[in-house]
N, CA, C and O atoms as CSV, one atom per row, in Angstrom:
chain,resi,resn,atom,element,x,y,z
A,1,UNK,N,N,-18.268,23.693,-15.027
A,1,UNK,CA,C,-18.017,22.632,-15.981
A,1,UNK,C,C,-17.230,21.524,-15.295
A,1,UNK,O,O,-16.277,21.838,-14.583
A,2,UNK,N,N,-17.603,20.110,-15.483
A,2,UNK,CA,C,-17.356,19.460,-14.557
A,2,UNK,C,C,-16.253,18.365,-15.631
A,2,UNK,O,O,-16.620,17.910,-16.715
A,3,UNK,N,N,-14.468,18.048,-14.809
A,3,UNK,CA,C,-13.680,17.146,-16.034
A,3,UNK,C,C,-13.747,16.168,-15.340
A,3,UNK,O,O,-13.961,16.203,-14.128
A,4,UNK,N,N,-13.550,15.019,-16.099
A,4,UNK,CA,C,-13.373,14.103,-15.749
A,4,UNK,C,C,-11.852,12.922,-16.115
A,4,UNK,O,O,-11.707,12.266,-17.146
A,5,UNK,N,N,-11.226,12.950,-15.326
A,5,UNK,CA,C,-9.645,12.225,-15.553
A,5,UNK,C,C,-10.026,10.830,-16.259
A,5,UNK,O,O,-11.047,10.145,-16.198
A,6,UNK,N,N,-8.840,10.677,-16.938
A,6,UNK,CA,C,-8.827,9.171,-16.929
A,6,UNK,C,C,-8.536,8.105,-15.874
A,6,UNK,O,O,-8.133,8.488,-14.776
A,7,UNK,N,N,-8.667,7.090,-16.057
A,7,UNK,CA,C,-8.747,5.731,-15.104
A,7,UNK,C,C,-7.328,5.697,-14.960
A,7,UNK,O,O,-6.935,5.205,-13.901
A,8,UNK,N,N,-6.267,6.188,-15.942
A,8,UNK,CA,C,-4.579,5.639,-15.654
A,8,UNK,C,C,-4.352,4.318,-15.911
A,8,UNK,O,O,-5.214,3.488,-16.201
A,9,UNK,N,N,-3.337,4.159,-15.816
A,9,UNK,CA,C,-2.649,2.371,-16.032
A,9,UNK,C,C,-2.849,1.630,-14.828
A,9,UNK,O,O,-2.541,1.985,-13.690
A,10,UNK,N,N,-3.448,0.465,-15.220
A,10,UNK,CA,C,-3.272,-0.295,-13.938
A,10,UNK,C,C,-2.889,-1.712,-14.126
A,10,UNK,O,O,-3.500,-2.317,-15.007
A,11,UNK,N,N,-2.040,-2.307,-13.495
A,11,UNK,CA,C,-0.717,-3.102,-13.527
A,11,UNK,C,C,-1.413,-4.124,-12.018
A,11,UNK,O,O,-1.954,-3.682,-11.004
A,12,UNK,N,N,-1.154,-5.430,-12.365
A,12,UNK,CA,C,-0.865,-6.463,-11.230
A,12,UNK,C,C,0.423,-6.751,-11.111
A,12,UNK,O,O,1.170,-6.690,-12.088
A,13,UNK,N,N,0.849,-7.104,-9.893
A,13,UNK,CA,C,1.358,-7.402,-9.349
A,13,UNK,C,C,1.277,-8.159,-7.907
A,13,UNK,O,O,0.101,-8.268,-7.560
A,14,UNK,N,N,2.140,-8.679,-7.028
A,14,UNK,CA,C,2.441,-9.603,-5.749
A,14,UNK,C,C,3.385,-7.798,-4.831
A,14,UNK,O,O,4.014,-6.810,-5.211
A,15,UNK,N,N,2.778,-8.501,-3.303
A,15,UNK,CA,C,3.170,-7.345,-2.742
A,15,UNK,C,C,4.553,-8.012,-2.098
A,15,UNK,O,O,4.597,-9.209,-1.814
A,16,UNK,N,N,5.397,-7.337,-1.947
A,16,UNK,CA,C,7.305,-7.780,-1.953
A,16,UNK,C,C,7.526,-6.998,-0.164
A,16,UNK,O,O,8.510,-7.207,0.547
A,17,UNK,N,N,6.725,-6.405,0.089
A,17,UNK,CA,C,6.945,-5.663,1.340
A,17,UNK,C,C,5.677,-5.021,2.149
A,17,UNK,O,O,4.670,-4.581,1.595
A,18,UNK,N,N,5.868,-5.042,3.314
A,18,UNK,CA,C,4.245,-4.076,3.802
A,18,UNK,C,C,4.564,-3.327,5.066
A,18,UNK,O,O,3.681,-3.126,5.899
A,19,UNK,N,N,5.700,-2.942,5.224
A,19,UNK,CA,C,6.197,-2.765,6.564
A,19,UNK,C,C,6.437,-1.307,6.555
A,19,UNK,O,O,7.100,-0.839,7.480
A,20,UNK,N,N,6.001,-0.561,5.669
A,20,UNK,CA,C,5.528,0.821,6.430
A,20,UNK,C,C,4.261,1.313,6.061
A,20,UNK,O,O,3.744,1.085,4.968
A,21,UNK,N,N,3.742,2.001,6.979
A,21,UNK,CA,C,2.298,2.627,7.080
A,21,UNK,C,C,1.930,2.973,6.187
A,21,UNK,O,O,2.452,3.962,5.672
A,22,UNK,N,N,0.863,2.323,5.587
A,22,UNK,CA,C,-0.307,2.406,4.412
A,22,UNK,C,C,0.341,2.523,3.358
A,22,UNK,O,O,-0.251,2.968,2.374
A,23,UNK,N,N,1.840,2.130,3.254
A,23,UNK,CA,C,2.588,1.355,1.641
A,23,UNK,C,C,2.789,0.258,1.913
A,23,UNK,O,O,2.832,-0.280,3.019
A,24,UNK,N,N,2.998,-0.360,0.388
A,24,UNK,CA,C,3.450,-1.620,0.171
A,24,UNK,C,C,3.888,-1.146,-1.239
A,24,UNK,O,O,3.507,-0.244,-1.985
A,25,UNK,N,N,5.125,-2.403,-1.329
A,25,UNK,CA,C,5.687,-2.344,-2.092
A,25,UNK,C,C,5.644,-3.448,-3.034
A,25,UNK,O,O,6.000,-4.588,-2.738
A,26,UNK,N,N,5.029,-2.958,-4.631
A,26,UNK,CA,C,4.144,-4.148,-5.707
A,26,UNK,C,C,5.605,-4.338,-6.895
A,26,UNK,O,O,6.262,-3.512,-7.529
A,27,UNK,N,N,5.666,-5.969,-6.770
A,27,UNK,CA,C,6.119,-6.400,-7.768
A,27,UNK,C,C,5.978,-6.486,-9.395
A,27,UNK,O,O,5.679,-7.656,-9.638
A,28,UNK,N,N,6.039,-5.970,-10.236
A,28,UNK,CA,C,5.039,-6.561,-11.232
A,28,UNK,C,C,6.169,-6.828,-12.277
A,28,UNK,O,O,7.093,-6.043,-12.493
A,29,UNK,N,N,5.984,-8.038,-12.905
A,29,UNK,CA,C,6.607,-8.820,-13.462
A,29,UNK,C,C,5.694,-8.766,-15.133
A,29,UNK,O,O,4.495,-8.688,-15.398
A,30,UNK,N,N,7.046,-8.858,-16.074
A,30,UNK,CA,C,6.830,-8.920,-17.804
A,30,UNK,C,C,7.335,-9.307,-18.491
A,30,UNK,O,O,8.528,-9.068,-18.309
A,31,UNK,N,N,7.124,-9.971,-19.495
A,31,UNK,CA,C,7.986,-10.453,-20.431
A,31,UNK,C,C,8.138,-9.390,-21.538
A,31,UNK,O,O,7.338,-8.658,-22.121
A,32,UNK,N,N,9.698,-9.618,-21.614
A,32,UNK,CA,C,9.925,-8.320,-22.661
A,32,UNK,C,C,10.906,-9.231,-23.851
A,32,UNK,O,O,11.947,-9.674,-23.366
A,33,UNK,N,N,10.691,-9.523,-25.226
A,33,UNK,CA,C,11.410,-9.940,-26.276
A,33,UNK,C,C,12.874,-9.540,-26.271
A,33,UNK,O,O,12.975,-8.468,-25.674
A,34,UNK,N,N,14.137,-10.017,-26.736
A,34,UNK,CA,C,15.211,-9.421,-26.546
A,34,UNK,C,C,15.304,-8.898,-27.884
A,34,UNK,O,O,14.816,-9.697,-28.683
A,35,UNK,N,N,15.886,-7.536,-28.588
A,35,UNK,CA,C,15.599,-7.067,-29.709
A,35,UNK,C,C,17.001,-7.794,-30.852
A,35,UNK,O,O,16.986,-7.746,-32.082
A,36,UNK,N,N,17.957,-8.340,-30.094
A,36,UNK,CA,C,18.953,-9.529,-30.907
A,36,UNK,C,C,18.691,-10.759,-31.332
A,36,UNK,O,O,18.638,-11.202,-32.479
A,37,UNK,N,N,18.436,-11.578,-29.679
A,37,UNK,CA,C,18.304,-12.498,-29.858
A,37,UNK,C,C,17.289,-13.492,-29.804
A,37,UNK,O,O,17.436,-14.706,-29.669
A,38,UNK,N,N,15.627,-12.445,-29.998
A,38,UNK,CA,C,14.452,-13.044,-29.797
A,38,UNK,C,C,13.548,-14.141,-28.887
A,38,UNK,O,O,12.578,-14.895,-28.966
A,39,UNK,N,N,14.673,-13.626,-27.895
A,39,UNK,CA,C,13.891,-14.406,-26.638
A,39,UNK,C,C,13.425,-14.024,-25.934
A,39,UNK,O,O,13.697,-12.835,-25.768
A,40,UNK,N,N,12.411,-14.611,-24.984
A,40,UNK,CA,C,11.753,-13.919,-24.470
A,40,UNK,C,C,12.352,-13.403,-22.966
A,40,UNK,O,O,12.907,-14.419,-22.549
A,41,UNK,N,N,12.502,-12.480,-22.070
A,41,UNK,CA,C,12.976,-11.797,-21.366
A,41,UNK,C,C,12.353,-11.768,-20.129
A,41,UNK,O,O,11.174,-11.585,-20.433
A,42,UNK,N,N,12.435,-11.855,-18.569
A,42,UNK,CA,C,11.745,-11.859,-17.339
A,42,UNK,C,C,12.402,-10.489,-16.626
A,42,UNK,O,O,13.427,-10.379,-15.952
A,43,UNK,N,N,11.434,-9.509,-17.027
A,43,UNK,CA,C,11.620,-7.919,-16.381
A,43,UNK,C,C,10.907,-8.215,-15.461
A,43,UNK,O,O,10.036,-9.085,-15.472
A,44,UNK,N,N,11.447,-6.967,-13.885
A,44,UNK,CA,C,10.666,-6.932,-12.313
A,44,UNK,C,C,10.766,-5.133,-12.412
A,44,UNK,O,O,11.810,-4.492,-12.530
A,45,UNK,N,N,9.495,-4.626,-12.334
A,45,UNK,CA,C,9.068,-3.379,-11.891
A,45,UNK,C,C,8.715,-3.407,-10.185
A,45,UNK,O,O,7.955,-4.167,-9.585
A,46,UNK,N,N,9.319,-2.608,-9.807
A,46,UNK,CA,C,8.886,-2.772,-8.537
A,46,UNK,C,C,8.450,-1.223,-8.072
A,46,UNK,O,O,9.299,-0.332,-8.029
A,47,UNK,N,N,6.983,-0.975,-7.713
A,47,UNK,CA,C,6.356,0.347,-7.587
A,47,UNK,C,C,5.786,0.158,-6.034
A,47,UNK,O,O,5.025,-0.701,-5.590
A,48,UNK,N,N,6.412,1.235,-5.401
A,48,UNK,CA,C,5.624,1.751,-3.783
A,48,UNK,C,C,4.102,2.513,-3.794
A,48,UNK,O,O,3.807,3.708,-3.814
A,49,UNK,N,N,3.354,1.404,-3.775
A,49,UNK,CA,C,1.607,2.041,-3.956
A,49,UNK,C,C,1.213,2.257,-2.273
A,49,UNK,O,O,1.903,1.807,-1.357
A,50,UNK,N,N,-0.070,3.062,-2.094
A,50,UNK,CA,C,-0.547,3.474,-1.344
A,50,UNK,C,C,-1.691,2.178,-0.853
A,50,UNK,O,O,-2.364,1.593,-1.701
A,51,UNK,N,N,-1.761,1.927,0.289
A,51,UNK,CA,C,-2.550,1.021,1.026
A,51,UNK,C,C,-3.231,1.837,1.989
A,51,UNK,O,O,-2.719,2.180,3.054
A,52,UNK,N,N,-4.448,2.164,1.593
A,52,UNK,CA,C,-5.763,3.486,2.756
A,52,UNK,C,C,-5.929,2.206,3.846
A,52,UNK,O,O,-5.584,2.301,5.024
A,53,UNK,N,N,-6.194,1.658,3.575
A,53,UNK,CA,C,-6.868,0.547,4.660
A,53,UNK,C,C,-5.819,-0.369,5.431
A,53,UNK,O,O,-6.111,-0.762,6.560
A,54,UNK,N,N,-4.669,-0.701,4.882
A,54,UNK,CA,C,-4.079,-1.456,5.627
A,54,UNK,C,C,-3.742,-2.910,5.272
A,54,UNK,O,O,-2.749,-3.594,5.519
A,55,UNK,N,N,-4.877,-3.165,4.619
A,55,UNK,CA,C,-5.069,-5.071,3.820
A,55,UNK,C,C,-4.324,-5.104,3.911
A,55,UNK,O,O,-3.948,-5.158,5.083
A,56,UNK,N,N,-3.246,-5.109,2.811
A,56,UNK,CA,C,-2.625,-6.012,1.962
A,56,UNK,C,C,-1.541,-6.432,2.974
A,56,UNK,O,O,-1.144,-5.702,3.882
A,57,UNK,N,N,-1.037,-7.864,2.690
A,57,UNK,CA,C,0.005,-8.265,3.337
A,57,UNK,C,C,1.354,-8.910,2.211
A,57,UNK,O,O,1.214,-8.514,1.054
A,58,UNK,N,N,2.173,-9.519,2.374
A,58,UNK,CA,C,3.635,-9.892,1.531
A,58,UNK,C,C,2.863,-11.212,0.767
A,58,UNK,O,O,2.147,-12.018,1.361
A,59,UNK,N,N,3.168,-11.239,-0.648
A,59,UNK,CA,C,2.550,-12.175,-0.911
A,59,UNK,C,C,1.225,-12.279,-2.144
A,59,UNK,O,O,1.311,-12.839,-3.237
A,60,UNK,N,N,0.240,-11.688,-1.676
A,60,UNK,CA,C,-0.890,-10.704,-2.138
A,60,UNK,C,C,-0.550,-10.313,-3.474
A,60,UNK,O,O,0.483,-9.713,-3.773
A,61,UNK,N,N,-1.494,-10.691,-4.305
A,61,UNK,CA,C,-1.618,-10.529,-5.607
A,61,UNK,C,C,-2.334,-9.102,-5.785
A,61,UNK,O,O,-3.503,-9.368,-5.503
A,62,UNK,N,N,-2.287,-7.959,-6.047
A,62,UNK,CA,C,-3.208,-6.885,-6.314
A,62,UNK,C,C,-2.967,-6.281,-7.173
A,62,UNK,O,O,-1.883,-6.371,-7.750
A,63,UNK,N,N,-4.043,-5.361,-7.572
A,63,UNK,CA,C,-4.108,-4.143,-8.985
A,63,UNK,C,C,-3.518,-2.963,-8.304
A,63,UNK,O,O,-3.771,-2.694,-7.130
A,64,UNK,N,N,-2.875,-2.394,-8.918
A,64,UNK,CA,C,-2.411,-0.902,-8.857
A,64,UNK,C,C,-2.997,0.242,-10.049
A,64,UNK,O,O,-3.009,0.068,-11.267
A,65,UNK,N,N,-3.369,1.194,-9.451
A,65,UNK,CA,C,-3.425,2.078,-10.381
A,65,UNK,C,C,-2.814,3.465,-10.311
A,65,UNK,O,O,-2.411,3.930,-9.245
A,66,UNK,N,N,-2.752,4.110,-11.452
A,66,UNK,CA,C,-1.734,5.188,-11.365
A,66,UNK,C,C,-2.616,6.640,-10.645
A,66,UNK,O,O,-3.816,6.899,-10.732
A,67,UNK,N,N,-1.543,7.399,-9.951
A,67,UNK,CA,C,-2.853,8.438,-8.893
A,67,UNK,C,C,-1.486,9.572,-9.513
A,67,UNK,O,O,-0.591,9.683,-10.351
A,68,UNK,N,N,-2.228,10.291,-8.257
A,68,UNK,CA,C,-1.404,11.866,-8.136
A,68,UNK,C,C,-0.323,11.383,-7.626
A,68,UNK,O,O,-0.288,10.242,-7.166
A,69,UNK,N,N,0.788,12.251,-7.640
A,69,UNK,CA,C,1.902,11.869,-6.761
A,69,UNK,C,C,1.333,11.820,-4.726
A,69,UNK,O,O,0.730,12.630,-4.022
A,70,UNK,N,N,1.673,11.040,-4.576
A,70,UNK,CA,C,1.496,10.773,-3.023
A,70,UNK,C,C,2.495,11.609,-1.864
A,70,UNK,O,O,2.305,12.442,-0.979
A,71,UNK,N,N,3.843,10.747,-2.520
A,71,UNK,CA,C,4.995,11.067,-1.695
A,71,UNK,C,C,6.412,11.316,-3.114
A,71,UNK,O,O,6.261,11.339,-4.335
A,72,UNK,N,N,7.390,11.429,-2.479
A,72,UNK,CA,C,8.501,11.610,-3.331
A,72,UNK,C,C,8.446,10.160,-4.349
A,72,UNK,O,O,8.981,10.436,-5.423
A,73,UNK,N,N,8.160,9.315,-4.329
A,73,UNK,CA,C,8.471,7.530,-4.982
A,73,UNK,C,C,7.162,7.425,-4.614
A,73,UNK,O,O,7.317,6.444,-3.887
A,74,UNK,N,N,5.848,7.688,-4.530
A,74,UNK,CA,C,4.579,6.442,-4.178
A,74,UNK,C,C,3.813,7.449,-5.279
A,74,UNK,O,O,3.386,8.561,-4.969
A,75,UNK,N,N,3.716,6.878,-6.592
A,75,UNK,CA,C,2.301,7.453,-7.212
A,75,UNK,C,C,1.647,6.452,-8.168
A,75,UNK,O,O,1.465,6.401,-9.384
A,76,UNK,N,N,1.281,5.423,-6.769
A,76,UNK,CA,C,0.217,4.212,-7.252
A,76,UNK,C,C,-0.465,4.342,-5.903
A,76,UNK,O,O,-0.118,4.638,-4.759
A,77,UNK,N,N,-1.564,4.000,-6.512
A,77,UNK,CA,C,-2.598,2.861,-5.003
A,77,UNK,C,C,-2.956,2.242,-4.982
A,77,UNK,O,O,-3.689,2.373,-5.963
A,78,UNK,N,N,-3.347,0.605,-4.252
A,78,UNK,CA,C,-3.929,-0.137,-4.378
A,78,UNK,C,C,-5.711,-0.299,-4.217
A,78,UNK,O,O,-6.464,-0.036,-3.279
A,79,UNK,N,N,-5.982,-0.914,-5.743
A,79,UNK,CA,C,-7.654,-0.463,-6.481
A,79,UNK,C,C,-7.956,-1.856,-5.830
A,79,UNK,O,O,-8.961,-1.603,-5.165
A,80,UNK,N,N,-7.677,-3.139,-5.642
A,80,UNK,CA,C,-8.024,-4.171,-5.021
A,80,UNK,C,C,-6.975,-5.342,-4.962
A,80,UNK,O,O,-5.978,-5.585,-5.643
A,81,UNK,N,N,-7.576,-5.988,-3.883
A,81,UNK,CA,C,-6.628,-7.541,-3.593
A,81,UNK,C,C,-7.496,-8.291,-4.812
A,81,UNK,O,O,-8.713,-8.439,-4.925
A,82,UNK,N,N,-6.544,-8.649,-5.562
A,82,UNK,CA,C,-6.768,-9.759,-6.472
A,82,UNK,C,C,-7.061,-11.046,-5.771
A,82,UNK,O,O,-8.165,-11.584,-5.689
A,83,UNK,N,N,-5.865,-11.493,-5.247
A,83,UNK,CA,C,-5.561,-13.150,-4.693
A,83,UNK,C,C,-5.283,-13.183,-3.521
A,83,UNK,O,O,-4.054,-13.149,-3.456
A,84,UNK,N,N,-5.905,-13.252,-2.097
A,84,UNK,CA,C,-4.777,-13.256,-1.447
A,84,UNK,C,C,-4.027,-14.856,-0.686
A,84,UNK,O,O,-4.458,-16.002,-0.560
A,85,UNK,N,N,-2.759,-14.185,-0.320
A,85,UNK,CA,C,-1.465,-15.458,-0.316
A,85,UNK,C,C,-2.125,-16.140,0.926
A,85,UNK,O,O,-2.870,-15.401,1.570
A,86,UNK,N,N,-1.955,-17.641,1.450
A,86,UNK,CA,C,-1.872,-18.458,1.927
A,86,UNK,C,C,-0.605,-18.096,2.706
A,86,UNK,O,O,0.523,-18.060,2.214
A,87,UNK,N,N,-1.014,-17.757,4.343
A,87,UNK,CA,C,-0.081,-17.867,5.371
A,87,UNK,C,C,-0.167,-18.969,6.292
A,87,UNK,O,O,-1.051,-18.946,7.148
A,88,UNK,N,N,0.716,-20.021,6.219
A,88,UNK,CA,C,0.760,-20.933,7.715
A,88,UNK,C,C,1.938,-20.828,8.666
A,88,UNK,O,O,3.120,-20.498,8.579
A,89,UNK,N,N,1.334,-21.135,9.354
A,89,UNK,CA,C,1.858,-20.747,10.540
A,89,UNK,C,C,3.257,-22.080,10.756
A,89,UNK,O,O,3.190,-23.128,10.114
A,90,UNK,N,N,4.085,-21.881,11.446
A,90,UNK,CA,C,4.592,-22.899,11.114
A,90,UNK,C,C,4.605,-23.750,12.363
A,90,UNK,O,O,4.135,-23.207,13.363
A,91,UNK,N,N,5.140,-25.211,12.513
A,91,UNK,CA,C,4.367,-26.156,13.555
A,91,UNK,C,C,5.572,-26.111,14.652
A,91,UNK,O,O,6.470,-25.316,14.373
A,92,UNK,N,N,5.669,-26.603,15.453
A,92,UNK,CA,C,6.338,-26.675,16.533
A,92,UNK,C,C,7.166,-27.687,16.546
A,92,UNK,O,O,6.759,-28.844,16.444
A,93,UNK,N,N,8.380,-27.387,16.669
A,93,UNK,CA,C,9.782,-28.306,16.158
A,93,UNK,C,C,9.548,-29.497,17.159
A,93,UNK,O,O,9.771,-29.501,18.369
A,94,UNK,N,N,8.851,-30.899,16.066
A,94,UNK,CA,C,8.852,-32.195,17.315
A,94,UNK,C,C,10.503,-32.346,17.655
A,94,UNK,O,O,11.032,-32.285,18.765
A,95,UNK,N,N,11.047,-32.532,16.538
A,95,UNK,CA,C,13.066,-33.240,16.795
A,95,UNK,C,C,13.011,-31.792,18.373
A,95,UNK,O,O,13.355,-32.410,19.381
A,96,UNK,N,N,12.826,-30.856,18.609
A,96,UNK,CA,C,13.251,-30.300,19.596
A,96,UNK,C,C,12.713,-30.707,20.900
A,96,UNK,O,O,13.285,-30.494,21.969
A,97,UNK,N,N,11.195,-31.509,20.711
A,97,UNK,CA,C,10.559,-31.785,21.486
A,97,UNK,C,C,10.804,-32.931,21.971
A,97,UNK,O,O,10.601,-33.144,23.166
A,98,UNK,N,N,11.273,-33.861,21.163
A,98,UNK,CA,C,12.129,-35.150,21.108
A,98,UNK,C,C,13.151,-35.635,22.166
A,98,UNK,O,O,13.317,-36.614,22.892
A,99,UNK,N,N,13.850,-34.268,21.841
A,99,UNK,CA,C,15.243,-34.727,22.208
A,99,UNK,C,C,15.081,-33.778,23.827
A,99,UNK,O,O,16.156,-33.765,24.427
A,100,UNK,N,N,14.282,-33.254,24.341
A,100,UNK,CA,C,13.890,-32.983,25.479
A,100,UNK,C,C,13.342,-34.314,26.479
A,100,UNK,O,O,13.111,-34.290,27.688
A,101,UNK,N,N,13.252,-35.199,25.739
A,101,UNK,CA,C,12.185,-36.413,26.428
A,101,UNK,C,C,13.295,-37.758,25.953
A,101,UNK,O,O,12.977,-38.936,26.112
A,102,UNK,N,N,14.290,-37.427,25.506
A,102,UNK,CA,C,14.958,-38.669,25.662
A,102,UNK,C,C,15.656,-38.955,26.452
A,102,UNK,O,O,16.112,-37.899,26.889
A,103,UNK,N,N,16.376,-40.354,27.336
A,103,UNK,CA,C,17.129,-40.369,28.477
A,103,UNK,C,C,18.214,-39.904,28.033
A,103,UNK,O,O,19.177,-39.758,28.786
């Protein structure tokens, strides 16, 4: 007899870190009402998902979804790159280049 799991929660978020092997670490951001004073509220979840492949870099908009436990703290993985971030490179300091070439 064959079961079949559910899909789990899956949450976007921006990746906040990528600097250890096949994690990253997903931001995901919510608005939560305040139950006094009815405003609206800016909550940060921050969940260590599993990266198989490597993609994702800091920045990176992606889906998470909920898995088995992985490690002690990692029981997400990343299901896809949503967006990914715009890296430039940055240019070469002219004022340094400048002031090398002045008398």
């Amino acid at each position: 007899m064959e079961t079949r799991r559910g899909r789990g929660t899956v949450k976007v978020g921006v990746v906040t870190s990528d600097r250890m092997t096949r994690t990253v670490v997903v931001a995901v951001k919510r608005l939560v009402q305040h139950p006094l004073y009815k405003r609206f509220v800016k909550k940060t979840a921050r969940f260590m998902a599993h990266d198989e492949r490597g993609e994702c870099r800091v920045g990176d908009t992606v889906e998470i979804v909920e898995c088995r436990p992985m490690s002690a703290r990692k029981r997400w993985r990343v299901a896809r790159i949503v967006d990914r971030a715009v890296h430039v490179k940055e240019p070469v300091a002219r004022a340094a280049a400048d002031a090398d070439s002045a008398p």
